[in-house]
N, C-alpha and C positions, 0 to 999 in steps of 0.2 A: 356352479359347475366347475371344478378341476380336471386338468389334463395331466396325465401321469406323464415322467419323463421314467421309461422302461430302466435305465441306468442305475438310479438311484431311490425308485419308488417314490418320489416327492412331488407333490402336483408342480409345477413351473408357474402356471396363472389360475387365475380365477376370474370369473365372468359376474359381474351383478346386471341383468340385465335390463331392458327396460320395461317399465313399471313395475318394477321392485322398489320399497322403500326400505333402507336398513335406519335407525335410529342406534346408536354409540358408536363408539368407537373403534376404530379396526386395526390390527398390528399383526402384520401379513408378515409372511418370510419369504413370499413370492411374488410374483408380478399379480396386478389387478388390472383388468378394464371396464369401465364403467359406464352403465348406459343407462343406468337407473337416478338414484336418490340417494343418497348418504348425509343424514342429520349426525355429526360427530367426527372426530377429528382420524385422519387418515395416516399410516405409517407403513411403509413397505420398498421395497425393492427399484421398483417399476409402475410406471403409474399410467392407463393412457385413460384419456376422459372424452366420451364420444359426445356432440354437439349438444343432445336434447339433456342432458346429464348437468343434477345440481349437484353442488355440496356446499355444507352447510360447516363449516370445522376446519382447520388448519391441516393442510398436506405435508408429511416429510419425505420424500423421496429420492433415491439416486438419477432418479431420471422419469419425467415428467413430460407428458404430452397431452395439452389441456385444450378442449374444444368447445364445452358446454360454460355452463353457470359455476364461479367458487366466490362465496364468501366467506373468508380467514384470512388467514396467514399461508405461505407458501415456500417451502426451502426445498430445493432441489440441485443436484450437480446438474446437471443437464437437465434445462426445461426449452420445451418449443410451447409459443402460446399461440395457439393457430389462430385465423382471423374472427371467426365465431363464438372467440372463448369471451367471457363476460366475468373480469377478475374485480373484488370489491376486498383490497386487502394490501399487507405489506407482502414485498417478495424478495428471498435471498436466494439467490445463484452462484455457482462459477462459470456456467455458460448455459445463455441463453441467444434463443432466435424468437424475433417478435413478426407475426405476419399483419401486413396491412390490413388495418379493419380490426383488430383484437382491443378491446376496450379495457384498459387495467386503470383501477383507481386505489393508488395505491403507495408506498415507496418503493424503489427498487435497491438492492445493498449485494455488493459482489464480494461472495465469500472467497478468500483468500490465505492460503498459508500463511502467504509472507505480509508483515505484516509493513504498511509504509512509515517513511522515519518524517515523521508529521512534526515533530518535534526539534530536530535536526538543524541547525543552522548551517544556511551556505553562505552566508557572510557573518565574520566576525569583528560585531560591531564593537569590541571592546578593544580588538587593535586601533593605535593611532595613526592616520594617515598623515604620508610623508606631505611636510609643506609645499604649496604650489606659488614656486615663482613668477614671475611678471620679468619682463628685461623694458626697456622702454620702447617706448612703438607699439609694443602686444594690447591686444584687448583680452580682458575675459570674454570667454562667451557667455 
């Protein structure tokens, strides 16, 4: 089921409802919500996933709001993973919100422009340090 946006003639969302089962793949140019089954890997817009709802396949989305069953993979800019969401996978974000009670088994990896200078030295070990004198009376510590 699509919803027209009168503007531009292009559905905005798409409904898979529940007990619907889609098997492949889906690469949407709109928003999906999801109350049914999807065995195969998901790509779109907008993503929101209602509690009784599995998927079976890896999500790319810009934004992401997950309630039911996912076992893949998950990269989203914006994901909320509510508390009834049941995640079996790795997951990349640039921002997320995790609700109490949401079970993720998984990695988490925050996608980022910039990229960190991991490499970088803040001390440079290859200067020599100035000798430390002693006067008499002094201890080292």
């Amino acid at each position: 089921m699509a919803r027209n946006n009168h503007s531009n003639n292009q559905p905005s969302f798409s409904v898979i409802g529940d007990g619907i089962v889609i098997t492949g793949n889906i690469d949407a140019k709109v928003d999906l919500h999801i109350d049914g089954e999807v065995i195969g890997d998901i790509k779109c817009q907008s993503l929101v996933q209602g509690p009784s709802s599995k998927i079976q396949g890896s999500i790319i989305a810009d934004n992401a709001n997950l309630s039911g069953s996912v076992e893949g993979s998950i990269e989203a800019g914006d994901l909320v993973i509510n508390s009834s969401a049941r995640i079996g996978g790795d997951v990349s974000y640039e921002n997320v919100k995790i609700e109490q009670g949401a079970q993720v088994d998984g990695r988490f990896k925050h996608k980022s422009n910039r990229t960190p200078h991991l490499n970088k030295n803040t001390l440079d070990v290859s200067a020599k340090a100035p000798s430390l004198e002693l006067t008499s009376g002094e201890k080292a510590a």
